[in-house]
C-alpha atoms as one frame of an Amber mdcrd trajectory, in Angstrom:
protein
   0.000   0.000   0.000   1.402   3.165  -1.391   2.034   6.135   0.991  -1.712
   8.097  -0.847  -3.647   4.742   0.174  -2.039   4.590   3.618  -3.323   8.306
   4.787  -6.112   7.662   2.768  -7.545   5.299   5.349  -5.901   6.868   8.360
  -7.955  10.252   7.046 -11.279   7.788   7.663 -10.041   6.213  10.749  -8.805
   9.130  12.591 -11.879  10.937  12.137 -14.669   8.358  12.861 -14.655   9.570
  16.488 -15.757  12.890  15.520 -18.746  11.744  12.920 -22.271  12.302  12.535
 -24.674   9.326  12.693 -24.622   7.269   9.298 -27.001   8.021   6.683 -30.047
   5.609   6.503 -29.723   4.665   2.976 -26.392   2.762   2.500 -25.875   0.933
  -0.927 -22.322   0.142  -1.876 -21.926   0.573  -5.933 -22.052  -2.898  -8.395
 -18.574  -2.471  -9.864 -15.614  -1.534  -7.804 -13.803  -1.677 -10.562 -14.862
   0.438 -13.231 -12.802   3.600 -11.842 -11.053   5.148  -9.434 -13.907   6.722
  -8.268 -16.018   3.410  -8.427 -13.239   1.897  -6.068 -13.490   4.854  -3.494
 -17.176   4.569  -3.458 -16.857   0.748  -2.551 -14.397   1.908   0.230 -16.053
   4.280   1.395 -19.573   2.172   1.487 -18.014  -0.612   3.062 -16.595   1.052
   5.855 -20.154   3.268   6.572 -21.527  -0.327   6.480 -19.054  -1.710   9.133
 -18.915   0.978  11.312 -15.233   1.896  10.054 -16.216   5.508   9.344 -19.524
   7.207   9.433 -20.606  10.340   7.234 -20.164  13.945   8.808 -20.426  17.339
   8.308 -24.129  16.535   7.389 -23.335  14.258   4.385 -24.947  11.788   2.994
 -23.752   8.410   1.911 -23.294   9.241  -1.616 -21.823  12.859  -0.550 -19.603
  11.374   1.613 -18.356   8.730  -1.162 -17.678  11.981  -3.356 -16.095  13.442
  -0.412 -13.636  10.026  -0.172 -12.802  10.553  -3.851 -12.113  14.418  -3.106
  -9.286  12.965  -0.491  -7.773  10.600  -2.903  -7.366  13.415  -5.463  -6.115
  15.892  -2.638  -3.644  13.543  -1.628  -2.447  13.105  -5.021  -2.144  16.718
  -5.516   1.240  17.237  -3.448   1.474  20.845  -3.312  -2.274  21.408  -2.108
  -2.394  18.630   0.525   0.715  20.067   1.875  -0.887  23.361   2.340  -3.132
  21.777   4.021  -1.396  19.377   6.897   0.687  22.429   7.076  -2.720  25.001
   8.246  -3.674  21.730   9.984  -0.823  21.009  12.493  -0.457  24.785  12.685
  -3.913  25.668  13.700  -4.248  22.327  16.045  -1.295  23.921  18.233  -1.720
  27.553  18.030  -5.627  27.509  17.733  -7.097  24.838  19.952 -10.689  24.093
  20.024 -11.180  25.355  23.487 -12.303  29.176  25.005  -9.555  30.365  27.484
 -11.379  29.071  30.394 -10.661  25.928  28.964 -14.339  25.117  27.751 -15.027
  23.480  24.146 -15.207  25.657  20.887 -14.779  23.204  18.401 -16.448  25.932
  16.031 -14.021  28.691  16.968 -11.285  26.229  15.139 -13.653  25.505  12.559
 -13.782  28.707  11.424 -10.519  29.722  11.901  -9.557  26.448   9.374 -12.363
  26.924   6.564 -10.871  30.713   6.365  -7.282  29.780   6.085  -7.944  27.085
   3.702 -10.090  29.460   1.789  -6.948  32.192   1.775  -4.804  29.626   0.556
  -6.885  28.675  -2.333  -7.481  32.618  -2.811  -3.530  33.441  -2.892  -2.884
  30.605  -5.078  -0.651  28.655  -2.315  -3.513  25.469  -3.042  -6.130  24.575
  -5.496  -8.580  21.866  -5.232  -7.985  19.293  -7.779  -9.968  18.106 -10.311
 -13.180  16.104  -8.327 -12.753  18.169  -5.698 -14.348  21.478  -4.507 -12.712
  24.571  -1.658 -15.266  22.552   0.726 -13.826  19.359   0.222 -10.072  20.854
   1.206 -11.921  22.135   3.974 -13.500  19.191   5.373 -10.450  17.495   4.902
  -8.101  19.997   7.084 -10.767  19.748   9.764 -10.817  15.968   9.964  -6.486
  16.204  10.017  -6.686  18.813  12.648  -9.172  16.914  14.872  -7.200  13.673
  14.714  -4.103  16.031  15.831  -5.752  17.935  18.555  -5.116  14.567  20.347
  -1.735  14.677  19.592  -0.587  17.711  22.110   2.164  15.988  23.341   3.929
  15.547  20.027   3.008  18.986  18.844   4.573  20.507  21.672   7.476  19.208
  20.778   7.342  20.304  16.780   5.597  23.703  17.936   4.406  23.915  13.661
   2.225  26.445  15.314   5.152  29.171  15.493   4.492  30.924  12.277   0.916
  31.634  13.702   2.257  32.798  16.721   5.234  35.138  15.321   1.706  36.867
  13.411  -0.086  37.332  16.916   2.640  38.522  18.303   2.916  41.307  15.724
  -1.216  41.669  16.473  -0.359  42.161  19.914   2.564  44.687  19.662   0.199
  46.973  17.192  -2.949  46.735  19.627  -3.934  49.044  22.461  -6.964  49.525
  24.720  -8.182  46.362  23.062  -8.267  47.799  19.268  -5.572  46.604  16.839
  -4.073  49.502  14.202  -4.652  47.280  11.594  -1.910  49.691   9.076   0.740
  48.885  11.808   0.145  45.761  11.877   0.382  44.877   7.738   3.448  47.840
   7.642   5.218  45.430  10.645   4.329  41.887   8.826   5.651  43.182   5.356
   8.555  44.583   7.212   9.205  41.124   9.493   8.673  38.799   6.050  10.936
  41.095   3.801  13.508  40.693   6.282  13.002  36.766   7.051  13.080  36.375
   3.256  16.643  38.730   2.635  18.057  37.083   5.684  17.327  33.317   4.435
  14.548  32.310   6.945  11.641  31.854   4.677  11.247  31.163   0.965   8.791
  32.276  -1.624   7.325  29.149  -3.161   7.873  29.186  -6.410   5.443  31.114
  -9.146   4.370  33.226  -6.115   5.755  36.323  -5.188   6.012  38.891  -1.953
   2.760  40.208  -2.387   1.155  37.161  -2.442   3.107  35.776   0.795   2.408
  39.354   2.956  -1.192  39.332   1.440  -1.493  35.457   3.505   0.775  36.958
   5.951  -2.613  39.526   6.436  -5.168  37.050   6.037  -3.606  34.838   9.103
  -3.614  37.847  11.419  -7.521  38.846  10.400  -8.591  35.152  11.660  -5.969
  35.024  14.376  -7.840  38.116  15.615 -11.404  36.640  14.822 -10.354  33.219
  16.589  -9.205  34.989  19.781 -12.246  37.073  19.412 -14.901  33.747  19.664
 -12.550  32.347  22.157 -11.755  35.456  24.361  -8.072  34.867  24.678  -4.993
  37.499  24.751  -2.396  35.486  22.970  -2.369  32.033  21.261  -2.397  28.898
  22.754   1.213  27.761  24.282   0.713  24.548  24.227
């Protein structure tokens, strides 16, 4: 089993836990064989049917068969699934699914997720690939960062959440009396990136430029802001 077919299941398994109930109509398709898509169907079926997995984010059997061929095609699309384990792992450490009292907010980090994946898409740093739609990349950096916000121990040790938390602390330096000067804040993240790109630190990925990066840069610190907002916290998560 190739390294696509390997995180293809563990995308399934990891995120059973978190599922809706299964639809009621379950039918697993005739030929398994006529395509790729035919085979994912099958997969997908078959573990609704056993209890492997179970359809969420309101889906339906047959939407969440399209949504297992969406994942196959994402995973073959190295650039864009990147992206995406990349906002993933970022947003699981920095941007918890918990208020600062410590009580649940899974949709806080839900929102904060669907934006960033949406800004990636926007700046051209990932595009869905062909059978699959923004929502789809979505879905599938939710279900990643879910099965990772289990994973504290080993995040605390990779911290991927830094980036997130070099922007807030450039949100924090350029807000007083609870109100953020939003043009010292994008003059001090163009500054900070022109200088971690001159010194070495940070690449532009290739057919992108500056703009695009500081644009992202921008984009981060809007729904750092609106995440601390809906979970009433200072600064990002430490840990």
């Amino acid at each position: 089993m190739n390294v696509f077919k390997l995180f293809l299941v563990g995308v399934f398994l990891m995120s059973a836990a978190f599922a809706a109930p299964p639809a009621q109509s379950q039918s697993t398709p005739t030929n398994c064989t006529a395509s790729q898509k035919s085979a994912v169907s099958c997969f997908v079926a078959n573990a609704v049917t056993t209890d492997l997995a179970k359809p969420r984010y309101g889906m339906t059997l047959a939407q969440f068969e399209s949504y297992g061929f969406a994942v196959s095609q994402i995973l073959q699309s190295q650039q864009t699934y990147v992206v995406l384990v990349a906002i993933s792992s970022a947003i699981a450490d920095a941007l918890p699914p918990t208020n600062a009292d410590g009580t649940p907010n899974q949709a806080a980090q839900d929102a904060a997720i669907a934006a960033a994946v949406n800004q990636s898409t926007w700046w051209g740093f990932a595009a869905p690939p062909q059978g699959a739609t923004v929502t789809d990349l979505e879905h599938f950096s939710m279900d990643v960062t879910r099965a990772m916000n289990g994973a504290n121990g080993v995040l605390d040790l990779l911290t991927p959440g830094v980036s997130l938390r070099i922007i807030d602390s450039y949100i924090v330096t350029a807000t007083s009396n609870g109100t953020t000067n939003m043009t010292e804040l994008h003059h001090s993240l163009a500054a900070a990136i022109s200088n971690f790109v001159s010194s070495g630190l940070m690449k532009v990925p290739p057919g992108l430029t500056l703009t695009q990066v500081d644009s992202f840069a921008n984009s981060l610190a809007w729904d750092i802001s609106t995440y601390k907002a809906a979970t009433h916290r200072t600064t990002l998560s430490a840990n």
